[in-house]
C-alpha positions in Angstrom: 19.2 10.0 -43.6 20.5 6.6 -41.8 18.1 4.3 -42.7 19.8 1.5 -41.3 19.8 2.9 -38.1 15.8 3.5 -38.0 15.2 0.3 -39.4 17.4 -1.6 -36.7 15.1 0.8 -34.4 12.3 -0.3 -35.5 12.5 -3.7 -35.5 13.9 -3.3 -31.6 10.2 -2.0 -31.1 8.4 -4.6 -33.0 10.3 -7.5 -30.7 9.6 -5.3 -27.6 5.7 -5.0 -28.6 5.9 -8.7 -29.1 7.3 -9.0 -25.7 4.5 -6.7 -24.5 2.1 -9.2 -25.9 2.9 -12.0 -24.4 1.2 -11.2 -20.9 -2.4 -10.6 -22.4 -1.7 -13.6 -23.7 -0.9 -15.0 -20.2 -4.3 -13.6 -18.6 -6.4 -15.6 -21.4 -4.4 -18.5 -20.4 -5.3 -18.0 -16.8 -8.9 -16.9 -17.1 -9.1 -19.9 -19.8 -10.2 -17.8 -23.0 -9.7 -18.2 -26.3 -9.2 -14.6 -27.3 -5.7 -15.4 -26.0 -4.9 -17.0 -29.4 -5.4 -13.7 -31.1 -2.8 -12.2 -29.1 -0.2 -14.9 -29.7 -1.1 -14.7 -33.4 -0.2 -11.1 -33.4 2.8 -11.6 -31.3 4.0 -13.9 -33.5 3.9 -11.9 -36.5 6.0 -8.6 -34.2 8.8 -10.8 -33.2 8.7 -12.0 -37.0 9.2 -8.1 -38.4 11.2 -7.2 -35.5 13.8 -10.3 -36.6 13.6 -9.8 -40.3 14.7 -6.1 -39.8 17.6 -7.6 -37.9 19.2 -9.5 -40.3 21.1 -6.9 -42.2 23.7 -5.8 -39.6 23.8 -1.6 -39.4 27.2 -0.2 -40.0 26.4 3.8 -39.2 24.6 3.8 -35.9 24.6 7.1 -35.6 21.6 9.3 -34.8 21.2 12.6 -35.7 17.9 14.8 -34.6 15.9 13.8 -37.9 17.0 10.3 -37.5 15.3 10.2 -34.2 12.2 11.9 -35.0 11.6 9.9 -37.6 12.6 6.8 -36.1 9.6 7.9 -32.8 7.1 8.8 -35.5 7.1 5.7 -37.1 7.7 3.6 -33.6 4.4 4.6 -32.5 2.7 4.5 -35.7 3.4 1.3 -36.5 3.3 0.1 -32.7 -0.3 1.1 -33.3 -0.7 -0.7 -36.5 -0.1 -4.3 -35.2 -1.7 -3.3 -31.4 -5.1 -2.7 -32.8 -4.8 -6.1 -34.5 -5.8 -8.3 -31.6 -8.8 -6.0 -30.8 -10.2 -6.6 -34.6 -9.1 -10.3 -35.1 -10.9 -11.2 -31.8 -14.1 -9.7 -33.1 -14.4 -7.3 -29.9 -14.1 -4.4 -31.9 -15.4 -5.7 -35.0 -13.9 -2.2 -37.2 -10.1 -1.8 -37.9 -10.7 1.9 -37.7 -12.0 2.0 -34.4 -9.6 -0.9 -33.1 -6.7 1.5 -34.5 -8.5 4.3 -32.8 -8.8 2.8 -29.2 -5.0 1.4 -29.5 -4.0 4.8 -30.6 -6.0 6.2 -27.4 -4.1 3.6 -25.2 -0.5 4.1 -26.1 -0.8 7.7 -26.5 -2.5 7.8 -22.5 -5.7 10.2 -24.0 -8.5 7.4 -22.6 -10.8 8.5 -25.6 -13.3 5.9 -26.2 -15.2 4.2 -29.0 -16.9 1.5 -26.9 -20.0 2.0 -25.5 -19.7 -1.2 -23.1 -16.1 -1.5 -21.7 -17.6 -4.3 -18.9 -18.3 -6.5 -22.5 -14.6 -7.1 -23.0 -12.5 -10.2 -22.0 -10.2 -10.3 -19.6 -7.0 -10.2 -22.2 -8.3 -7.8 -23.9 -9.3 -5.3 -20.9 -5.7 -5.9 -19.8 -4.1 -5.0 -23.1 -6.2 -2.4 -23.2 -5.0 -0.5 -20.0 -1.6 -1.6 -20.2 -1.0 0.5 -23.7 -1.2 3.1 -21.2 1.4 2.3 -19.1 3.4 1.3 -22.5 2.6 4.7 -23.8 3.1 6.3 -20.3 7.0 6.8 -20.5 7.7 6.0 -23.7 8.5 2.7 -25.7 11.5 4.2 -27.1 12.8 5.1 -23.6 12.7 1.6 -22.5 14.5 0.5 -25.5 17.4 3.1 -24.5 17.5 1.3 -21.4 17.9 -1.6 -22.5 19.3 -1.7 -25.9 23.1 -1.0 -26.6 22.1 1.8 -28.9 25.2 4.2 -29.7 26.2 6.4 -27.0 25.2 10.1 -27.0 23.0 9.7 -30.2 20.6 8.4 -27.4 19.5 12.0 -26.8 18.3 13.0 -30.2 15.7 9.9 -29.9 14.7 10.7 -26.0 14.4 14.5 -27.0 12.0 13.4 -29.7 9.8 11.0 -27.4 9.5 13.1 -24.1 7.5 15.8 -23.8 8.5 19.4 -22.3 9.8 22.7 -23.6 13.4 21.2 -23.5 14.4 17.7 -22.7 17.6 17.5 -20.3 19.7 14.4 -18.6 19.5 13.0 -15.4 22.9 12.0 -15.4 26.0 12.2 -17.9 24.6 9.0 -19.9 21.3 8.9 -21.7 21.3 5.2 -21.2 21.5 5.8 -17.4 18.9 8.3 -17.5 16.5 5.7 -19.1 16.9 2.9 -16.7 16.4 6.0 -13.6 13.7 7.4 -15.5 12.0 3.4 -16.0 13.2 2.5 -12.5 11.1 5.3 -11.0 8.3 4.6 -13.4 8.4 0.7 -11.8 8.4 1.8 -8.4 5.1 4.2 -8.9 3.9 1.4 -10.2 4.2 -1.1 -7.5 3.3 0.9 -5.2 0.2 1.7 -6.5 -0.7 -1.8 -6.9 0.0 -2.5 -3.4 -1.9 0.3 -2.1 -5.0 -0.2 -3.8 -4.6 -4.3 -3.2 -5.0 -3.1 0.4 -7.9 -1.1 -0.2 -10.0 -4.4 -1.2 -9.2 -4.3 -5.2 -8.5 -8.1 -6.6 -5.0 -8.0 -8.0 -6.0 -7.9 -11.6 -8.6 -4.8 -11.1 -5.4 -3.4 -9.1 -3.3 -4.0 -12.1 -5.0 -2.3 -14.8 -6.2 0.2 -12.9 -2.6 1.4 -11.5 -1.6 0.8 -15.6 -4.1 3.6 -16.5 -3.5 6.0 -14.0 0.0 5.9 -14.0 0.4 6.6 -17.4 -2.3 9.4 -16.9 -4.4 7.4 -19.5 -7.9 6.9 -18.3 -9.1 3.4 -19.3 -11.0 1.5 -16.9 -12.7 -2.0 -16.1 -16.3 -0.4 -15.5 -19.0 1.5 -17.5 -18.7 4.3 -14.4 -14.7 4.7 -14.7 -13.8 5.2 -10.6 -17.7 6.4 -9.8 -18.1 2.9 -8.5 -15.1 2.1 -6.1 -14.6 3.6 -2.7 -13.4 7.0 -1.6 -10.4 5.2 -0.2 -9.7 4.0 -4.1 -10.5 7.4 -5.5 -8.3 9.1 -3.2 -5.1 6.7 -3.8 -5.9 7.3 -7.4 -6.1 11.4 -6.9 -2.6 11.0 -5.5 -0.9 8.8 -8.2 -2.2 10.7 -11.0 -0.6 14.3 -9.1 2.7 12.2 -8.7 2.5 11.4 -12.4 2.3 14.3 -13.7 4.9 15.7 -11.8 8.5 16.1 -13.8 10.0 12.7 -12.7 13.5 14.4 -12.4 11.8 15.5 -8.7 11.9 12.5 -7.9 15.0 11.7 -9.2 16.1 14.3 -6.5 14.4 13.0 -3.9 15.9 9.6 -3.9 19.8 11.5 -4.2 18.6 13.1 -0.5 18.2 16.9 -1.9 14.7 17.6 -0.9 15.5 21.4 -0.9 16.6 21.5 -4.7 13.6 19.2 -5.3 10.7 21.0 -4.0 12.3 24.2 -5.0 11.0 23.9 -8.7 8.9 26.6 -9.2 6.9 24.3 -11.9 5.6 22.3 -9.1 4.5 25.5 -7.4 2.1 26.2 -10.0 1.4 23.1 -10.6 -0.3 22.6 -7.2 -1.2 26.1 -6.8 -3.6 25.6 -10.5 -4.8 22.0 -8.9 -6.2 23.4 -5.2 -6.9 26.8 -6.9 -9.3 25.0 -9.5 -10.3 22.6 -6.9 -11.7 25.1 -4.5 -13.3 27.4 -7.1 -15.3 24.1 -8.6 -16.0 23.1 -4.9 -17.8 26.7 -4.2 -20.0 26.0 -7.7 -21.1 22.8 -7.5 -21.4 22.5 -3.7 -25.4 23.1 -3.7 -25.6 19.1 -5.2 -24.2 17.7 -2.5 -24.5 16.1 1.1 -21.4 17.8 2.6 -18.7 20.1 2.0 -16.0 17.7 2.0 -17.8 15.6 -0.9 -18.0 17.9 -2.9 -14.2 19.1 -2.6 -13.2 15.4 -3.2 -15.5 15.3 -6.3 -14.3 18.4 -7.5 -10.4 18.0 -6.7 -10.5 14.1 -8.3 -11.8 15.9 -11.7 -9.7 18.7 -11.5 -6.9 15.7 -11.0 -8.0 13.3 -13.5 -8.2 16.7 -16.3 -5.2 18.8 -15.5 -2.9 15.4 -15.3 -4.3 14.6 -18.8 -5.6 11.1 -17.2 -9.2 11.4 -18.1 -11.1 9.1 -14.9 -14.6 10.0 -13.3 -16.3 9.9 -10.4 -19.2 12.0 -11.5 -21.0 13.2 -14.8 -18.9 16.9 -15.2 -20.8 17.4 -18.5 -23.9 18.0 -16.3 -22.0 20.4 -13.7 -22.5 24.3 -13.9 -21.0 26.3 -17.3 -18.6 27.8 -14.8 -17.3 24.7 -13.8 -16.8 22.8 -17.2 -15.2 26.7 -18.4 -12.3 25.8 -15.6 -12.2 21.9 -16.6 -12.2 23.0 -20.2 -8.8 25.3 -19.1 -7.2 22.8 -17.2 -7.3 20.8 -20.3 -5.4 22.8 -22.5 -3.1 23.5 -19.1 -1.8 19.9 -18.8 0.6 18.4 -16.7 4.4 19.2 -16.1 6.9 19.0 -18.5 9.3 15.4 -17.9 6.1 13.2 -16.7 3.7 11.1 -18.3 0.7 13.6 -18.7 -0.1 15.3 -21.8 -1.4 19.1 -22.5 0.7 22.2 -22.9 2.3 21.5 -20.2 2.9 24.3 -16.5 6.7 24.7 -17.5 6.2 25.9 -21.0 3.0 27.7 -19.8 5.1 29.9 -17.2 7.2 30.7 -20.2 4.6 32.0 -22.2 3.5 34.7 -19.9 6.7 35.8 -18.7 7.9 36.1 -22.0 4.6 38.2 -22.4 5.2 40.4 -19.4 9.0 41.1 -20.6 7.6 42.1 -24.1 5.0 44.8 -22.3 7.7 45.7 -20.1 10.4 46.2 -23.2 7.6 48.1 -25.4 7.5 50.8 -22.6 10.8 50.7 -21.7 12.6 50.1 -24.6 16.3 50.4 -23.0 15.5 47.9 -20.8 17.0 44.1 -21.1 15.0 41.4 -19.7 15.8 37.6 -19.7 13.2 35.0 -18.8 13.6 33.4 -15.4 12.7 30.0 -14.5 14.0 28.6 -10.9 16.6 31.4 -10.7 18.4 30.5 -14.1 17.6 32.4 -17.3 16.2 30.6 -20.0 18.0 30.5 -24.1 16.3 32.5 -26.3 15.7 29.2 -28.4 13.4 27.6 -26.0 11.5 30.6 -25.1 11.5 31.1 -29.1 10.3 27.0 -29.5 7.6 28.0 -27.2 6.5 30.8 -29.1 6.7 28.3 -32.3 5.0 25.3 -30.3 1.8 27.8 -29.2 1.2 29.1 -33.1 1.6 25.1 -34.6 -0.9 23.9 -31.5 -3.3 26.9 -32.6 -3.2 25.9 -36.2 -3.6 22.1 -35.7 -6.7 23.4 -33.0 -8.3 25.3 -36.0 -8.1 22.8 -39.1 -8.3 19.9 -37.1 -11.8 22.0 -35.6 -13.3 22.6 -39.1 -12.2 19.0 -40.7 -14.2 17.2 -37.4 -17.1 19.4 -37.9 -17.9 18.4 -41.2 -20.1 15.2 -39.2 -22.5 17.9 -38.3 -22.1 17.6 -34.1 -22.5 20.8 -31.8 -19.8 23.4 -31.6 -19.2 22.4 -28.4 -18.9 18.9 -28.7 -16.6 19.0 -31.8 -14.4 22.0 -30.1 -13.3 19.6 -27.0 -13.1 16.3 -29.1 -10.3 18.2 -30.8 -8.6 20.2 -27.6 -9.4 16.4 -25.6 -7.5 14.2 -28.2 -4.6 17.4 -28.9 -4.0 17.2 -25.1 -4.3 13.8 -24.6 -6.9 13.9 -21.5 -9.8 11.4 -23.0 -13.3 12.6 -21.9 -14.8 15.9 -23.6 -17.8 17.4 -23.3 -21.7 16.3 -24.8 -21.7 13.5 -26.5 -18.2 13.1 -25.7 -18.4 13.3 -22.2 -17.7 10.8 -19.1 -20.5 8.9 -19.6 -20.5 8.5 -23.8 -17.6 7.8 -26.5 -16.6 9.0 -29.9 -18.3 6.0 -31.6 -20.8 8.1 -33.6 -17.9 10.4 -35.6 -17.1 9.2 -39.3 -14.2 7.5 -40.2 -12.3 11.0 -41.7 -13.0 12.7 -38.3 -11.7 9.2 -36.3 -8.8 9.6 -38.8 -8.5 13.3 -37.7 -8.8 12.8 -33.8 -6.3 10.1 -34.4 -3.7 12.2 -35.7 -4.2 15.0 -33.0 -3.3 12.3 -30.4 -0.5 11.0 -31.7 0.8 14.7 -32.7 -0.4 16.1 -28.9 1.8 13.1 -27.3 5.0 13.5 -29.5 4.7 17.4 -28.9 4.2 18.4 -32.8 7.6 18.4 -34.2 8.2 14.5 -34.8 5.3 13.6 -36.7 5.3 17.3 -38.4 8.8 16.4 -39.6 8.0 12.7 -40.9 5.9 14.4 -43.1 8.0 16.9 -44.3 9.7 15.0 -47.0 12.9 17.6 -47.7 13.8 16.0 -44.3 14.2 12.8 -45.9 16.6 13.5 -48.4 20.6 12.4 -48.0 22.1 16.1 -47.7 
């Protein structure tokens, strides 16, 4: 195990996270509050970690694949450590646990709540808030790559660890290069978004933090009613950002090189929007007796659908109170989740199409047992060891459902209630059902089941392996 290398890692993070906390410490300054000295407090003592790591120079850079799942572990675990720190020394979240909770919620982009009043906080700290999502969104590790002369193609081992997807591929020869694209894209979504809904009569700081949170399909918002209050011109540029987030950002990578063809070929995408207007519609049939019109209650039903399968976790109505059949498809869409290589959480479409036509090739071999099948994904055949991971991820995610299930139930809450706090944290989409729904929080668990939703977000956004491995200690031993 290089341990010079990880700690050289992690003290790039802990400067970067002190960089990070420098601009809620510029919106205190401009709103005039005093919350802002928290933040520089905090800030102070990151860059201070970040440059006592750095004063041992590392001679091995070198990172091999349990270097750089540890290293990503223990970059957003600690990241999460010091983030929560501003909420609690401010006194707006007066419990560590529940400032740890809501930071852990940010930077992994679930949008699961503790706080029952969200309109209560101050400016600085609303802004952090939402921008742990857009932190979280890509990656911090990812924008470290980018920037960072970190050892060639060692890169790979810590971007593989960070991004989620079946398997984890370049956009280019270098992994730095893939970084800055990948960041470069992120930057342009993001501007974009601000701009649009700037001209659709938000202020520039509502704008902000609200572009922050749906780009990194996180879910955090200014109000009490999430997006119920704005416009249907905001909801609508916020149904479209949160489908172009969740799309693999390699499409768009293809885009700007001129090849629409090869980009709009991906057979991911397909069923990506085929599952989004499919669900839409059928919700739109069931729940169309509550409203005025037709075309309401398709842009109710398709914004949910959105906000769900993208793992971003907004509302523009109370879903919990919709028809059984109509949570039953919400509840599916969350264990769905976006596409593999974008900033939405879940099991993801990609390794979802695996899944069943690995399924259909096993029925197919069991009655024709001469037969040889290969799984086919855009024409190309797929290595057995990713259809094999997939098959691995599915039977870890099942297990982690199950204990994490019975642990969380011990507070006594409805079946129902305790099922989706589990699947809504795993999968990183924010609002569950009951108690847990769009209009309450998880304030009311116990600490041990905070503790336990806690570790489901962080092990649903790192995809299992990384923070399985950190605490498998064989890993850490020299071999």
């Amino acid at each position: 195990m290089n341990y010079g290398m990880i700690r050289y890692i992690l003290s790039s993070v802990f400067i970067f996270e002190g960089g990070f906390l420098l601009l809620p410490c510029l919106v205190a300054l401009i709103y005039g509050e005093s919350e802002g000295y928290c933040y520089l407090l905090v800030m102070g003592i990151c860059i201070s970690l970040g440059a006592m790591g750095r004063i041992r120079k590392v001679k091995n850079r070198a990172i091999y694949t349990r270097e750089g799942y540890v290293a990503v572990s223990l970059s957003w675990i600690l990241i999460s450590l010091l983030g929560a720190l501003p909420f609690y020394l401010t006194g707006e979240i007066p419990h560590y646990i529940d400032a740890l909770f809501e930071t852990i919620s940010g930077f992994t982009t679930t949008g699961a709540s503790i706080l029952s009043d969200v309109e209560q906080l101050s400016y600085a700290s609303a802004f952090w808030r939402c921008f742990t999502h857009w932190i979280g969104g890509m990656g911090v590790l990812v924008l470290v790559m980018a920037i960072l002369p970190i050892s060639g193609s060692y890169n790979m081992n810590l971007m593989r660890a960070e991004s989620p997807g079946p398997s984890v591929g370049k956009l280019v020869p270098k992994v730095k290069s893939t970084a800055m694209i990948l960041y470069g894209i992120y930057i342009m979504i993001t501007l974009t978004e601000v701009i649009a809904l700037m001209l659709a009569g938000l202020s520039p700081f509502t704008a902000l933090t609200l572009t922050f949170s749906t780009v990194g399909t996180g879910g955090f918002a200014l109000l009490n009613s999430s997006i119920g209050s704005y416009s249907m011109v905001v909801q609508t540029i916020i149904i479209v950002f949160m489908l172009l987030c969740a799309v693999n950002f390699g499409v768009f990578y293809l885009l700007l090189k001129k090849k629409p063809r090869e980009a709009l070929a991906s057979e991911e995408l397909h069923w990506f929007l085929a599952i989004v207007f499919g669900a839409a519609i059928l919700i739109t049939i069931n729940i169309r007796d509550g409203f005025d019109s037709l075309f309401r209650a398709f842009h109710t039903a398709l914004f949910q659908v959105a906000s769900i399968i993208t793992t971003t976790g907004f509302a523009t109505a109370d879903f919990d109170k919709w028809p059984e059949f109509s949570k039953a498809v919400l509840l599916g869409l969350m264990f769905i989740g976006a596409c593999a290589g974008s900033t939405g959480g879940g099991l993801k479409v990609s390794r979802l199409m695996l899944l069943l036509r690995s399924a259909k090739d096993e029925i197919v071999r069991v009655s024709h047992p001469r037969s040889v099948r290969k799984v086919l994904m855009n024409g190309r055949m797929i290595p057995n060891n990713i259809v094999r991971g997939a098959h691995c991820y599915l039977v870890i995610y099942v297990g982690v459902v199950l204990v994490s299930f019975l642990l969380v139930s011990l507070d006594g809450f409805e079946t129902t209630v305790n099922f989706t706090a589990v699947m809504t944290t795993l999968n990183n989409v924010g609002p569950g059902f009951g108690r847990i729904g769009p209009t309450g929080n998880f304030g009311d668990y116990g600490v041990l089941s905070k503790l336990i939703l806690m570790f489901d977000m962080l092990i649903g956004r790192l995809e299992l392996y990384p923070l399985l491995i950190l605490f498998y200690i064989p890993r850490w031993k020299n071999k």
